[in-house]
C-alpha positions as CSV (number, residue, x, y, z in Angstrom):
1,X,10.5,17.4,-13.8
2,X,13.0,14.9,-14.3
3,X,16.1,14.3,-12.6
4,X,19.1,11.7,-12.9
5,X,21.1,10.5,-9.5
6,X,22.6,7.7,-8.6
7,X,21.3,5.9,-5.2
8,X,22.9,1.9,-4.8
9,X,25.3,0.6,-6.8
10,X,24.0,-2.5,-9.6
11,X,25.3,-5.9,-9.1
12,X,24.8,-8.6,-12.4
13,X,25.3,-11.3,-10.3
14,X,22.5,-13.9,-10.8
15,X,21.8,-14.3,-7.3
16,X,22.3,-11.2,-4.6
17,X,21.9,-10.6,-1.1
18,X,19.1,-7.8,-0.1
19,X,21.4,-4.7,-0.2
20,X,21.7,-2.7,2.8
21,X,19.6,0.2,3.9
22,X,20.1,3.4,1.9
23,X,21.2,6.3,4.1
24,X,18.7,7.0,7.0
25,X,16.7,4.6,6.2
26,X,16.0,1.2,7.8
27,X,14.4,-2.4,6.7
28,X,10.9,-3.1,7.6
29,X,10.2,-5.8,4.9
30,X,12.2,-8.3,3.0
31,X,11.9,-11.6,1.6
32,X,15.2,-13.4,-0.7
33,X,13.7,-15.9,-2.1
34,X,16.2,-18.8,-0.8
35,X,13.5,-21.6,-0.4
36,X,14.0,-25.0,-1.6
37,X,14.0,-25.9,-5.4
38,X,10.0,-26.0,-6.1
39,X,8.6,-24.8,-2.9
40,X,6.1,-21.8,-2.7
41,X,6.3,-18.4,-0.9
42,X,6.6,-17.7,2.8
43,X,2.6,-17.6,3.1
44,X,3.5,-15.6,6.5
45,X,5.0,-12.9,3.9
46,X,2.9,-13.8,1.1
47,X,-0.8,-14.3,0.2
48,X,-1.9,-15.8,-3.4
49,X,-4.3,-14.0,-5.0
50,X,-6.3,-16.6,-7.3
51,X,-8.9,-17.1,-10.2
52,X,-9.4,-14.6,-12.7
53,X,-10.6,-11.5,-10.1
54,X,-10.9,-10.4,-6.6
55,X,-14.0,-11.4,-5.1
56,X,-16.9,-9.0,-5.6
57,X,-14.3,-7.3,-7.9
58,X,-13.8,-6.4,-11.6
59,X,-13.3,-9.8,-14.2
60,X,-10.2,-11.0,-15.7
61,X,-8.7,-8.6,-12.8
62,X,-10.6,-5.7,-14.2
63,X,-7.4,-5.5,-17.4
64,X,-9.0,-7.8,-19.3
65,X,-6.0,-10.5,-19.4
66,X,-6.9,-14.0,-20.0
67,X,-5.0,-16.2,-17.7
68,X,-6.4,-17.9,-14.1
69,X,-4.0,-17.2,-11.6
70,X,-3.0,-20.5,-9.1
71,X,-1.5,-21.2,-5.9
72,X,0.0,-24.0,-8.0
73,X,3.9,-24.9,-7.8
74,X,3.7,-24.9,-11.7
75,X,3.6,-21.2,-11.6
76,X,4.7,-19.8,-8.7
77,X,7.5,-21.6,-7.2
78,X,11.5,-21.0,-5.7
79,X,13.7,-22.3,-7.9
80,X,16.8,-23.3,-5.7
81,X,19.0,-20.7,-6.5
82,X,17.5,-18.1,-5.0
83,X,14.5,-16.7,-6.9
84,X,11.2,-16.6,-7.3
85,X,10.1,-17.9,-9.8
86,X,6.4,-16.8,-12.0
87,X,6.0,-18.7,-15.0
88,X,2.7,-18.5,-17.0
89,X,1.9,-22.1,-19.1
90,X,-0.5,-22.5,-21.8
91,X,-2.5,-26.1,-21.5
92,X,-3.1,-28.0,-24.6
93,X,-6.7,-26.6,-24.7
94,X,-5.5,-22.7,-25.0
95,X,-6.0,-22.1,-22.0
96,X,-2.9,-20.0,-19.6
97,X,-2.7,-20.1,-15.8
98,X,0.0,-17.8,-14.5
99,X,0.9,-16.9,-10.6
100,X,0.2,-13.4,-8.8
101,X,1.6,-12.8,-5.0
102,X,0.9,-10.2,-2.3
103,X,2.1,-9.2,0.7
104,X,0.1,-10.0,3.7
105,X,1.2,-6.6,5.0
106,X,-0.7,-3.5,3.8
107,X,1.2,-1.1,6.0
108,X,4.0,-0.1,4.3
109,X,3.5,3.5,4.0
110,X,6.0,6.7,4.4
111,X,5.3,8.7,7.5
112,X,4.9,12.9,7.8
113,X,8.4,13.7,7.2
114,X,9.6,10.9,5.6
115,X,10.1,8.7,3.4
116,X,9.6,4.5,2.0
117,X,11.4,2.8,-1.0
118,X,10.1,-0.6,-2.4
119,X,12.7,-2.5,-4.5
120,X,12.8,-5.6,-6.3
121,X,15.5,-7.1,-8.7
122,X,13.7,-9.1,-11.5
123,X,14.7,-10.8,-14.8
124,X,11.9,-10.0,-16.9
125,X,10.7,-13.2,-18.8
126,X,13.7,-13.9,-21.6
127,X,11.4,-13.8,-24.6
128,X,10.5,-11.3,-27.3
129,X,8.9,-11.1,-31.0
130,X,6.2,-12.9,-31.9
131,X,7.0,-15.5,-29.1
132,X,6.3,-12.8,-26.7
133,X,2.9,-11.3,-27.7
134,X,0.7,-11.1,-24.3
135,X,3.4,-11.2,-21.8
136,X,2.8,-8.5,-18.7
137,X,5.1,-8.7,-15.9
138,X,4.9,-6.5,-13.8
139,X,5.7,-5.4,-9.7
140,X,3.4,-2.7,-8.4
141,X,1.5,-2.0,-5.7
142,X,-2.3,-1.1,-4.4
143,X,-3.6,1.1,-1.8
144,X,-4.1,-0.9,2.0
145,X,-8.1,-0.2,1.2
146,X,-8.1,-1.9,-1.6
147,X,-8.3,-5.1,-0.1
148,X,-11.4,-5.3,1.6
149,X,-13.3,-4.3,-1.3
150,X,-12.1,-5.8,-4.3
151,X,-10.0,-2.9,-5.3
152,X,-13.4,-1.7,-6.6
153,X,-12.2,1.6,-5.0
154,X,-9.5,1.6,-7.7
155,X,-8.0,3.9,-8.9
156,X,-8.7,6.4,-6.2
157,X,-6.9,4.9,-3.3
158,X,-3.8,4.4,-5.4
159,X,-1.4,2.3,-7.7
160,X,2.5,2.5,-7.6
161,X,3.7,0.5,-11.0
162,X,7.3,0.4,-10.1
163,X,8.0,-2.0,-13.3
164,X,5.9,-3.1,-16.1
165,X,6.9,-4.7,-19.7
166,X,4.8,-5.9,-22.2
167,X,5.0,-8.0,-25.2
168,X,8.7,-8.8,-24.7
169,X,9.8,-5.2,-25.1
170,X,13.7,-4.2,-24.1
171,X,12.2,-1.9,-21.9
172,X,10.3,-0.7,-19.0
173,X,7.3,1.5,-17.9
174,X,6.1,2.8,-14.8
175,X,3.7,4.9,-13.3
176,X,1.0,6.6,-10.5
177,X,-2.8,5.5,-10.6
178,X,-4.9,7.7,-8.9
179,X,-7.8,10.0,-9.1
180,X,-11.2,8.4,-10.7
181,X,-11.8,6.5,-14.3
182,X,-12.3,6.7,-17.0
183,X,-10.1,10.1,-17.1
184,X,-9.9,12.4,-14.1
185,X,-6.7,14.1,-12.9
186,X,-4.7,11.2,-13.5
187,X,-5.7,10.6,-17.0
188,X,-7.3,7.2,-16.4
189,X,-6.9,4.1,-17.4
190,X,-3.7,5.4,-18.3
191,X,-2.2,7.6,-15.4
192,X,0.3,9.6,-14.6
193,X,3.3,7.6,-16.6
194,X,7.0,7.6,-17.4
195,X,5.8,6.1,-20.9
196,X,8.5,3.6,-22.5
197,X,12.0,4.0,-21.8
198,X,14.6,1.7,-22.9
199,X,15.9,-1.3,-20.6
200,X,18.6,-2.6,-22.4
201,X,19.5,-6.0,-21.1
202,X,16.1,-6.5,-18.9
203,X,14.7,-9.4,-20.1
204,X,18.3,-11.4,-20.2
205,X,19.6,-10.2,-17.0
206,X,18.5,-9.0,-13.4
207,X,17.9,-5.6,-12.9
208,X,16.6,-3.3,-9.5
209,X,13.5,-1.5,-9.9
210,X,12.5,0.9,-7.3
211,X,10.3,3.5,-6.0
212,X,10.9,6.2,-3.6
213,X,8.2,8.1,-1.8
214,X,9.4,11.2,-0.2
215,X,7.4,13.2,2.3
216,X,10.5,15.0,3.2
217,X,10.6,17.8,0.7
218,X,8.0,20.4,-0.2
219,X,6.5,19.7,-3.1
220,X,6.3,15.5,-2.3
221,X,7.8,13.4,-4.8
222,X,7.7,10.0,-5.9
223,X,10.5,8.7,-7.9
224,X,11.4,5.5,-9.8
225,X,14.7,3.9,-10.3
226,X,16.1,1.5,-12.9
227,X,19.8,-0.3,-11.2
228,X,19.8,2.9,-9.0
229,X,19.6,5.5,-11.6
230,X,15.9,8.2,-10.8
231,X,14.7,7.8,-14.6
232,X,11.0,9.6,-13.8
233,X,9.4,11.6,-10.8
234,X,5.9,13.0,-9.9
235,X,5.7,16.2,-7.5
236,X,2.7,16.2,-5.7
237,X,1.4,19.2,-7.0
238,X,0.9,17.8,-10.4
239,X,-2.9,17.0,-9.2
240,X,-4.9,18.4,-6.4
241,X,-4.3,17.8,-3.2
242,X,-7.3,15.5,-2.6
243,X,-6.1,13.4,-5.5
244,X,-2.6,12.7,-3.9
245,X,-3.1,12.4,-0.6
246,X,-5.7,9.6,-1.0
247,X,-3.2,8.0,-3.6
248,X,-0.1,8.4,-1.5
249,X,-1.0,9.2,2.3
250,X,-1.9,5.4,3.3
251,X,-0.4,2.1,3.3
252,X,-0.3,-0.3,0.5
253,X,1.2,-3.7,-0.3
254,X,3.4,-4.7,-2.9
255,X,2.5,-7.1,-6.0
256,X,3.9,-9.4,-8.1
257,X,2.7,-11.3,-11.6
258,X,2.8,-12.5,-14.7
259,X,-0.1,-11.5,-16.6
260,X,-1.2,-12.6,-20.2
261,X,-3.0,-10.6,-22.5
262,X,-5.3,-7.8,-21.8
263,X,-5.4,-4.0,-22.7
264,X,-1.7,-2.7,-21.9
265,X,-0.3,-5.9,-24.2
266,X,-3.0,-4.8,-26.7
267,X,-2.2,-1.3,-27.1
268,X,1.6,-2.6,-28.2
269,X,0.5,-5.3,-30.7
270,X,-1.2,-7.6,-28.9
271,X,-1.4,-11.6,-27.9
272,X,-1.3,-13.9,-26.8
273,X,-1.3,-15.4,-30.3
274,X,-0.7,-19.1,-31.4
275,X,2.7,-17.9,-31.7
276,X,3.4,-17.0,-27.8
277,X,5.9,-19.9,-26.1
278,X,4.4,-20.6,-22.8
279,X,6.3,-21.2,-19.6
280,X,8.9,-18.3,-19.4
281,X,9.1,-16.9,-16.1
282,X,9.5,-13.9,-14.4
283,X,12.8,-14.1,-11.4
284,X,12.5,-12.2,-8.7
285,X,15.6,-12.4,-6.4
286,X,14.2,-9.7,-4.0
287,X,11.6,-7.8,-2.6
288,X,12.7,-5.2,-0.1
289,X,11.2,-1.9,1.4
290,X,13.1,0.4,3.9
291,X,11.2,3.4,5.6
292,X,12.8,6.5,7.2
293,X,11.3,8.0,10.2
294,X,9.4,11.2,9.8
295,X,9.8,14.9,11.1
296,X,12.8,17.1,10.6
297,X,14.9,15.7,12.6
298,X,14.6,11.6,12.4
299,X,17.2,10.6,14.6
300,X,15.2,11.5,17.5
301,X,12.5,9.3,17.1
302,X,8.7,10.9,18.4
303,X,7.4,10.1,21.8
304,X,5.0,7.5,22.3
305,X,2.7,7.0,24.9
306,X,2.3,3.3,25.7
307,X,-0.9,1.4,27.4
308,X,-0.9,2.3,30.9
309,X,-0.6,-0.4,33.4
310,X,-3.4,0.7,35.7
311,X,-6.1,2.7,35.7
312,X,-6.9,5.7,33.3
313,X,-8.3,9.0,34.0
314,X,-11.5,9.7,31.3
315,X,-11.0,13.3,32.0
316,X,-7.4,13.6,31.1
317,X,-6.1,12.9,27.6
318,X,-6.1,9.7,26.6
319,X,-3.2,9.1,23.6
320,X,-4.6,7.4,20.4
321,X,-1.4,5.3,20.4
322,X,-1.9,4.4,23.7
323,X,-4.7,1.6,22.7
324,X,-4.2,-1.5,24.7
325,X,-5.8,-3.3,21.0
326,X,-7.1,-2.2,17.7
327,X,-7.5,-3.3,14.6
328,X,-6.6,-2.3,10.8
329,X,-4.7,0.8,12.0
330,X,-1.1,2.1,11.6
331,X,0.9,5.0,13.9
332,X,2.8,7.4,12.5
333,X,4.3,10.5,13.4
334,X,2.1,13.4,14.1
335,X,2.5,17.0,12.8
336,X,1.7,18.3,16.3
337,X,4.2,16.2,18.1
338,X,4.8,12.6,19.4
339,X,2.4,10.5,17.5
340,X,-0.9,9.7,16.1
341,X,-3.1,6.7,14.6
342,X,-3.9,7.1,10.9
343,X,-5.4,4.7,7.9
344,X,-8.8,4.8,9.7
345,X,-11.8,3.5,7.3
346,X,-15.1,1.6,8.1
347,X,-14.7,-1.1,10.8
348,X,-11.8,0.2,12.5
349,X,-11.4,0.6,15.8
350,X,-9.7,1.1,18.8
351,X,-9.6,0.1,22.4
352,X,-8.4,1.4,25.9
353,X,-8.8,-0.5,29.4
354,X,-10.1,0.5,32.4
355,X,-11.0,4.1,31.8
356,X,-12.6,5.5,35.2
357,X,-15.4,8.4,34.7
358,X,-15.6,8.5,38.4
359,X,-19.2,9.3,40.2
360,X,-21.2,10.2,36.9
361,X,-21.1,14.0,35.7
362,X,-19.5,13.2,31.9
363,X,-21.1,16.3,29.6
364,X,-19.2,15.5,26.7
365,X,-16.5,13.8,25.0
366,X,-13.5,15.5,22.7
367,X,-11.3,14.2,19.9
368,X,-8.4,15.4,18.2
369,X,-9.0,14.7,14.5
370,X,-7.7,15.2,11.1
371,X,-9.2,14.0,7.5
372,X,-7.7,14.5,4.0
373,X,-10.7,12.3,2.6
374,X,-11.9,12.5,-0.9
375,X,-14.8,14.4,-1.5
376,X,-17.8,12.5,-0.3
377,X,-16.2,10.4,1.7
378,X,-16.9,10.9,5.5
379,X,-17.9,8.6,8.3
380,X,-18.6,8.8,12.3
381,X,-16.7,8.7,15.4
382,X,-18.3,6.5,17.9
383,X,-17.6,5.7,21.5
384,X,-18.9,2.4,23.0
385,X,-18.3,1.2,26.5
386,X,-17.2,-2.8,27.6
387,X,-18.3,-4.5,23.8
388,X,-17.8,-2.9,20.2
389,X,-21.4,-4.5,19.3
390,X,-22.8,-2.1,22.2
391,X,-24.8,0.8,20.9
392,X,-23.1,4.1,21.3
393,X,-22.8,6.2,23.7
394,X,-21.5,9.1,22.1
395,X,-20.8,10.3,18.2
396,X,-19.5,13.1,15.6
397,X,-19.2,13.2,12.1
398,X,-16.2,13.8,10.4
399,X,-15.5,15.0,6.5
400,X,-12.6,16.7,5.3
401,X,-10.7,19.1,7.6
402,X,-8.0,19.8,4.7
403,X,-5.6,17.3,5.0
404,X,-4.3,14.3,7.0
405,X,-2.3,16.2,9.2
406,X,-4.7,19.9,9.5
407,X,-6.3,19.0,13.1
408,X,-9.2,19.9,14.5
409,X,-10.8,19.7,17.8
410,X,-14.7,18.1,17.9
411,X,-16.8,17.6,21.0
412,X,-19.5,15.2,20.7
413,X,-22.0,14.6,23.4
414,X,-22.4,11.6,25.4
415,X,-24.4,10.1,27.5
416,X,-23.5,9.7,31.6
417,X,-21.8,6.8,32.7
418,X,-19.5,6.2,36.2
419,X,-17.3,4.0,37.3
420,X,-14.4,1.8,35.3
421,X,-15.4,0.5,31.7
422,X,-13.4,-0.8,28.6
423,X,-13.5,2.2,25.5
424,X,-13.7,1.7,22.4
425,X,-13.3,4.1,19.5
426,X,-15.6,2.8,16.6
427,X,-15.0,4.4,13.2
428,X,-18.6,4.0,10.7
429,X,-18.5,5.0,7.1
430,X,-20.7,4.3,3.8
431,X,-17.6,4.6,2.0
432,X,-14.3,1.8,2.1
433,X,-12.0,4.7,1.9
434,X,-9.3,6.4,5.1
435,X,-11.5,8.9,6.9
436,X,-9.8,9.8,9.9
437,X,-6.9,10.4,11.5
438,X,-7.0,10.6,15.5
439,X,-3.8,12.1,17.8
440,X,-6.6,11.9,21.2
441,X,-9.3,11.9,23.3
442,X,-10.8,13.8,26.3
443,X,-13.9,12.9,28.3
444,X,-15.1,16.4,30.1
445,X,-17.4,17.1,32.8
């Protein structure tokens, strides 16, 4: 289903502040590009994603495209008015280099309830014809588990194309990876995609691209703008369950590049050629994202419990969000109330302080979980005591339990201990993917 609306209002201007939060929503992330004339990105903001491939991951960014992306000021630089600039050059041997940026954050997610938006305004490169043949700018983003493996867990854990153009087209493309490849539910390498629609005025002017991921209605929706105006949206239900959640119920980070060449470019003509001018850029004049908070009513935001300051009792609930550290998890708003700690994959873990079992007596230990994991993906819920690289003391295995917010209750046992000791929750999987979400935990006698 497609529907039309209007949601900001489109300024020409050449250079424009980061408009202001769209009703009941609030910034989390923003960067405006006002750097000195030939300086790189923020690298607190931004990484640089080099060479021709992730490590361990697919060649020529598993697309096929020709260029080697650089850290170099030649290709990704701020141009003093305001803009980032991405500008792929050809060398006098043939060969291109081009720029590709991400954020160091992978968090950005919508919670249960509600909703995120990730905008840019971008002057595709000014070229077309036969000078254009290869060009592939685009702003998209990846799954947070993407990352750590190479994205060689793509397309499963998600792709957001918010804009693409190719070959120097007046026009625009976006679209939802997801599922498996080649094929699947999301009709891979292809996916689920808005196909070509006009963008008249895109590679001589600035224009907002969006995306909208709303957790707030029933069917979900994602929806993608061009200068405020909702030209394609996905409902949830247009694949299985399985397949969205994993796409859509995480974090991710946002992308920008220039690319040259590969399949996209080649299934519209082509190139690069001999004929393709090197050295146009892509402008960027802003990156924003704004998140709402979840639940039904988000003005009251949900309780959390912070870190206590003294002791803990191991026989009372201990909060998941109540970790004094952790690492590679996010919070978000739990179906059953208050909050819970979600995005939870191989590695993960957190930590509470001085958790007191008392004289001994412990029979077993209880966690309040929840897993929309893809099929075959599973892992194990460990507790340690005083070091992470201690053996366990306790464990349970956790699958599926039908989605990321359908909880369950599951003992494990464990073995005695007394007195005060450090906690950690240890998450193990075969698999890079989320596996667990966690609201709390109980020690019982």
């Amino acid at each position: 289903m497609l529907t039309v609306g209007v949601s900001a209002t489109f300024v020409a201007t050449a250079d424009a502040a980061v408009p202001s939060a769209p009703a009941g929503m609030s910034l989390v992330f923003s960067d405006d590009f006002t750097g000195a004339a030939g300086t790189g990105v923020n690298r607190s903001n931004w990484l640089y994603s080099t060479g021709t491939g992730y490590p361990g991951g697919a060649a020529n960014w598993g697309t096929g495209e020709i260029e080697t992306m650089t850290d170099s000021t030649a290709n990704v630089y701020q141009d003093g008015a305001g803009n980032l600039a991405i500008k792929p050059i050809r060398d006098s041997a043939g060969r291109w280099t081009s720029g590709r940026i991400e954020t160091q954050r992978t968090n950005f997610a919508a919670p249960v309830g509600g909703k995120v938006r990730i905008e840019a305004r971008i002057q595709q490169p000014n070229v077309s014809g036969a000078a254009a043949a290869g060009y592939w700018p685009a702003f998209w983003t990846l799954g947070d588990a993407a990352r750590p493996v190479g994205a060689t867990n793509w397309p499963s854990i998600g792709e957001w194309d918010i804009m693409e153009n190719i070959n120097g087209r007046s026009s625009v493309f976006a679209a939802l990876h997801c599922g498996s490849n080649p094929g699947g539910p999301c009709n891979e390498t292809t996916g689920l995609t808005s196909g070509e629609r006009a963008c008249n005025g895109c590679l001589s002017s600035f224009h907002t691209y969006a995306v909208e991921y709303d957790r707030s209605t029933s069917p979900e929706q994602m929806r993608w703008y061009l200068d405020g105006v909702n030209y394609f949206t996905l409902n949830s239900n247009v694949v299985d369950a399985t397949t969205w959640n994993n796409a859509t119920h995480r974090g991710v980070f946002v992308i920008l590049n220039v690319a040259m060449g590969g399949g996209f470019p080649a299934a519209f003509g082509g190139g690069p050629t001999a004929a393709t001018q090197s050295g146009v850029p892509m402008l960027v004049d802003y990156v924003a994202v704004w998140q709402s908070s979840g639940g039904t009513t988000p003005t009251t935001p949900p309780t959390t419990t912070p870190p206590p300051s003294g002791t803990r009792d191991a026989y009372s609930r201990i909060e998941a969000e109540s970790y004094n550290a952790a690492s590679a998890v996010q919070v978000e708003t739990s179906s059953e109330g208050g909050q819970n700690v979600g995005y939870i994959a191989n590695g993960d873990w957190l930590q509470f302080n001085n958790v007191n079992f008392g004289t001994g007596g412990v029979r077993d230990f209880v966690a309040r979980v929840a897993s929309g994991a893809g099929s075959g993906v599973s892992g194990l819920v460990e507790v340690r005591i005083d070091s992470r690289s201690n053996a366990p003391i306790g464990s349970f295995a956790l699958g599926n339990t039908g989605g990321w917010q359908s909880w369950q209750s599951i003992p494990g046992n464990v073995s005695n201990v007394s007195g005060s000791h450090t906690v950690y929750l240890t998450f193990t999987s075969g698999q890079p993917a989320d596996f667990a979400n966690v609201n709390w935990i109980q020690f019982r006698r």
